[in-house]
DOBAVEX-652468 format. One record per atom (N, C-alpha, C): residue in one letter; x, z, y. Coordinates in steps of 0.02 Angstrom, whole numbers, plus 50000, padded with zeros to 5 digits. Each point is the difference from the previous one (the first is absolute). Layout:
N
aXZY...
***
This chain:
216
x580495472162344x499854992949995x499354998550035x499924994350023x499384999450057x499674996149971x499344996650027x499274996349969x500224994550051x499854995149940x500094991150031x499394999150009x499844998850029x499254997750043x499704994750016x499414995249980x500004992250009x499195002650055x499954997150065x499285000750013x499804992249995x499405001349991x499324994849991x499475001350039x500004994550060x499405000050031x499984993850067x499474997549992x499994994450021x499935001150058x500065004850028x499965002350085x500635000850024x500294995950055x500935001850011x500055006550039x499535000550038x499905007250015x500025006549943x499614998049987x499965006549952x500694999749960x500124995949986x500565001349940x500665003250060x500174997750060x500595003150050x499665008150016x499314999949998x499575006649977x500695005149970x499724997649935x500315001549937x500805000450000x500034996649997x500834999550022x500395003950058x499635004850064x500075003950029x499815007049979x499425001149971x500065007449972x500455000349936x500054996249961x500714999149934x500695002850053x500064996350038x500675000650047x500135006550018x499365004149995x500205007450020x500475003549947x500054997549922x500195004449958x500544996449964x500504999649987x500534995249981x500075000749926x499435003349963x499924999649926x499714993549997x499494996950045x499874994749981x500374991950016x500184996849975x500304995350023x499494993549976x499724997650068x499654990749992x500364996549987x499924996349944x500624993849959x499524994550004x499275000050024x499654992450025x499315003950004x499684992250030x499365001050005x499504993350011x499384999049973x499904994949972x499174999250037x499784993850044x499335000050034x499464998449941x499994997449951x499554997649951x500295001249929x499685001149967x499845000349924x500584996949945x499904993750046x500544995149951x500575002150025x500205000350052x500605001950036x500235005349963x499715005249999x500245007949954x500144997149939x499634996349947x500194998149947x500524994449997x500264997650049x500604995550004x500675005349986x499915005050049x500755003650020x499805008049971x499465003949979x500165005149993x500334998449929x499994996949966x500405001549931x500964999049999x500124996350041x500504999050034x500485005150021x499495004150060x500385005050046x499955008649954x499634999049947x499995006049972x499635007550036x499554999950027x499925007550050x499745003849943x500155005650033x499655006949946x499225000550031x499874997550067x499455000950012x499514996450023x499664997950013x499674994350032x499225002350037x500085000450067x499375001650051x499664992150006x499295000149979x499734995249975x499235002150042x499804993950074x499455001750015x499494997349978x499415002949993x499514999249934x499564993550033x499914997150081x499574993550019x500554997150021x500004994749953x500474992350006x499664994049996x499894993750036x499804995649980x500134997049937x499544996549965x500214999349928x499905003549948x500715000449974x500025006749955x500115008450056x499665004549955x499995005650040x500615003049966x499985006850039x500405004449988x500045002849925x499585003149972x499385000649927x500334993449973x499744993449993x500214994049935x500805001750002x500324999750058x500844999150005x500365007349962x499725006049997x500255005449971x499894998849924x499424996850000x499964996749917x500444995249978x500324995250036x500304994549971x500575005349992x500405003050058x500465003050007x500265003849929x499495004449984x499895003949961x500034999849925x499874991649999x500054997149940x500724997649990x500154997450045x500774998450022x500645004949990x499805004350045x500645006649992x499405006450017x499925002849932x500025006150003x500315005950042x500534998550001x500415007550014x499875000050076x499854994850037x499814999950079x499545005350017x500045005650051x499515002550010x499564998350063x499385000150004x499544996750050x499675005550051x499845000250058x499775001350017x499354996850068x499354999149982x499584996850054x500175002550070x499814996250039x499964999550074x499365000650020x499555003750032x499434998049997x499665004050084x499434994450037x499815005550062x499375002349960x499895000349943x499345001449955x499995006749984x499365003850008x500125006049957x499374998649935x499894994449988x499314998849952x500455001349926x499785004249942x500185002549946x500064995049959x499524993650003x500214996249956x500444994749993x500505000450088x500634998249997x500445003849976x499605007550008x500785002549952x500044999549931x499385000149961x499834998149938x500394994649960x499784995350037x500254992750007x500655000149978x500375001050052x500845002450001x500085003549932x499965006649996x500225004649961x500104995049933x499174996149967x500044995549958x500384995249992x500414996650038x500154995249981x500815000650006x500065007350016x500615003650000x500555001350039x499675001450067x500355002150047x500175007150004x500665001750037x499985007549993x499795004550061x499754998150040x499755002450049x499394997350041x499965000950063x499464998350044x499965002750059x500374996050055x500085002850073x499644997250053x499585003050050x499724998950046x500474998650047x499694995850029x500724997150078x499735005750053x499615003050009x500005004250054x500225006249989x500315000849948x500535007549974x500395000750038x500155004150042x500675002750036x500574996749951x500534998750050x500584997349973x500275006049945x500015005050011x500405004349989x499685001149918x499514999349997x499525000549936x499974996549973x500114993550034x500384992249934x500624999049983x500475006350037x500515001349962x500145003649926x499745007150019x500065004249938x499504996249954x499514998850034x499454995849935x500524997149956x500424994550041x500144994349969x500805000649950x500355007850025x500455003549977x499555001549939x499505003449983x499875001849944x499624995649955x499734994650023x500284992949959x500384997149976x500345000150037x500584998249972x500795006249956x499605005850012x500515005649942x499554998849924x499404996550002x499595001649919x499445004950010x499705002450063x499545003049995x499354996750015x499495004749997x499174994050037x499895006350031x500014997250042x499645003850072x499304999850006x499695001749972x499234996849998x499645008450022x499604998750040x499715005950038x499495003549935x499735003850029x499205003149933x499474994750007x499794998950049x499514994950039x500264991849942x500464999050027x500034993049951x500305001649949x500185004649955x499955000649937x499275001849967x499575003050034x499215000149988x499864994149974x499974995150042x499724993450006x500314997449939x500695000349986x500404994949957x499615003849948x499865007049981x499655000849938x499454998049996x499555002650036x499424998149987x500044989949966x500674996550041x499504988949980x500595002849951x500675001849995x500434996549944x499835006149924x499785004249999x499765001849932x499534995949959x500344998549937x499524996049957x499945003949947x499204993249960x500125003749931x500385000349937x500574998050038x500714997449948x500655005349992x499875002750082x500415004550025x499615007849952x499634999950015x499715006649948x499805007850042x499925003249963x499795005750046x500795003450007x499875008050035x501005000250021x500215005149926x499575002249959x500045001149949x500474993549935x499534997050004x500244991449948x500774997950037x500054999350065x500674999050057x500525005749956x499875005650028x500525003349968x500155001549922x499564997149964x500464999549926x500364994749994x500044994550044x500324994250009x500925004149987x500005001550040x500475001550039x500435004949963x500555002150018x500525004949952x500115006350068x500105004349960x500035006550054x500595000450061x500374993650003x500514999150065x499664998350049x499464992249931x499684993550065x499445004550038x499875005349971x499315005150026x500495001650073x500465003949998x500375003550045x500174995850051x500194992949976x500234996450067x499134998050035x499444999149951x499434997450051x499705004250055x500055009149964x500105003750046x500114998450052x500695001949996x500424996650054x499764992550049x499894998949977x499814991850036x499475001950043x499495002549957x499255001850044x500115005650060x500455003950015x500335004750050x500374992550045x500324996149994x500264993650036x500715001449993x500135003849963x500784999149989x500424993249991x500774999550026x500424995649992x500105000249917x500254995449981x500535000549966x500535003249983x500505000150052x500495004250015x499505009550015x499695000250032x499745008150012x499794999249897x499634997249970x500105000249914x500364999649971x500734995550013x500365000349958x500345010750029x500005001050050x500195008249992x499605002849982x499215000450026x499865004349967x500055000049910x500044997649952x500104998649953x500655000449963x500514999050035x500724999149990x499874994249958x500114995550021x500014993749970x500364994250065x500204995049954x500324992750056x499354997250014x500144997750077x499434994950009x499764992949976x500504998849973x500104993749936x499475003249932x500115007149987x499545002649945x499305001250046x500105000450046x499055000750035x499524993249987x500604993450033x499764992650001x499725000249912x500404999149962x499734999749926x499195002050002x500225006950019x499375004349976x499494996750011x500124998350068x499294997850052x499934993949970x500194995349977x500134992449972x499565001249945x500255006149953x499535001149946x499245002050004x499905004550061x499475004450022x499474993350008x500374994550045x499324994350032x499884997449946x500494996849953x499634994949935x499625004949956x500015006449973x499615002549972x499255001150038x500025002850073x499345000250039x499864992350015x500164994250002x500034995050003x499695001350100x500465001350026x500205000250067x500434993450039x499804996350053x500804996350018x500275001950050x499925006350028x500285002950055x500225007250015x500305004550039x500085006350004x499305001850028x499924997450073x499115001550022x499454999949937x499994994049965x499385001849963x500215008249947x500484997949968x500335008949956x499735006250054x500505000350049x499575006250043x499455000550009x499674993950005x499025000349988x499855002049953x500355000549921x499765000749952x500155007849973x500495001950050x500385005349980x499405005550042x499814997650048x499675004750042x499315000949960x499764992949978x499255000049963x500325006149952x500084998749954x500285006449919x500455005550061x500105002550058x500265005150001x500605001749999x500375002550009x500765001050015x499955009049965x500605003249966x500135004049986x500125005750043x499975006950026x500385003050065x500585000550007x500155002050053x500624999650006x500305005149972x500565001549967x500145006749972x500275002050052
***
């Protein structure tokens, strides 16, 4: 089954950009694409995409407010920024307000594929470098030390955060585990409201702060 795809970006270039490295891989299929803010919130609820490439400078509303409305709107959408930025506190930004990724436009095509393949299977691709960063701004003093974190948690939800902080899929968890990936989603559903998380990126930030288990 393939990823419905909406791009956002007020550049017509960039978005036929976009719409040419997508074209390389026929998992992804573009079902629209929207120059402004309001525009995306007219028709993405409409066309349904599993994914939505969202560039972060728009006149108006930005990329950042629109992943928020979005977000509030339909959850289950997954986001990923557009960005020629490498400044951390766009990725910050993002991660918060609950995007699941963060792509530079000068990435080789070939690297905004698998990136955007493993976005869209349930994993976070998030390097060491920007999971650093996400620990160091998104740890609070609510979140707790990784001691207080893991009594939260039940000895599965421990196993899947593991897992998460290594960047595992879903599917690579639901095997290793022997479990359905319908029983991973739960887990993870349970894992964020107890860490009071709203994303997979910030969890793997949190998973990396407290540590990951070895690998057996």
């Amino acid at each position: 089954m393939g990823c419905r795809t909406f791009i956002v970006d007020d550049n017509r270039r960039a978005r036929q950009a976009v719409r040419a490295i997508l074209g390389g891989d026929s998992f992804f299929e573009v079902v629209g694409e929207a120059e402004s803010a309001l525009e995306a919130l007219e028709r993405i609820p409409g066309l349904h995409p599993d994914l939505v490439l969202m560039d972060i400078r728009m006149p108006g509303t930005d990329g950042i407010a629109l992943t928020r409305m979005l977000k509030d709107r339909l959850p289950e959408i997954k986001i990923v920024i557009l960005t020629v930025s490498h400044d951390p506190a766009d990725l910050l930004r993002a991660v918060r307000v609950g995007a699941q990724g963060y792509l530079v436009k000068s990435l080789d095509p070939s690297d905004w594929i698998s990136y955007l393949r493993a976005v869209a299977d349930g994993a976070s691709p998030i390097s060491g470098e920007v999971a650093a960063r996400l620990v160091t701004t998104l740890a609070s003093p609510a979140q707790g030390s990784a001691a207080e974190v893991a009594k939260r948690l039940t000895p599965r939800e421990r196993e899947i955060l593991g897992l998460i902080a290594r960047g595992r899929s879903n599917r690579e968890i639901a095997e290793a585990l022997t479990i359905s990936e319908n029983t991973v989603k739960n887990h993870l559903k349970n894992i964020m409201a107890k860490l009071d998380v709203k994303n997979r990126a910030q969890l793997a930030a949190l998973a990396v702060r407290g540590g990951a288990p070895p690998e057996a």
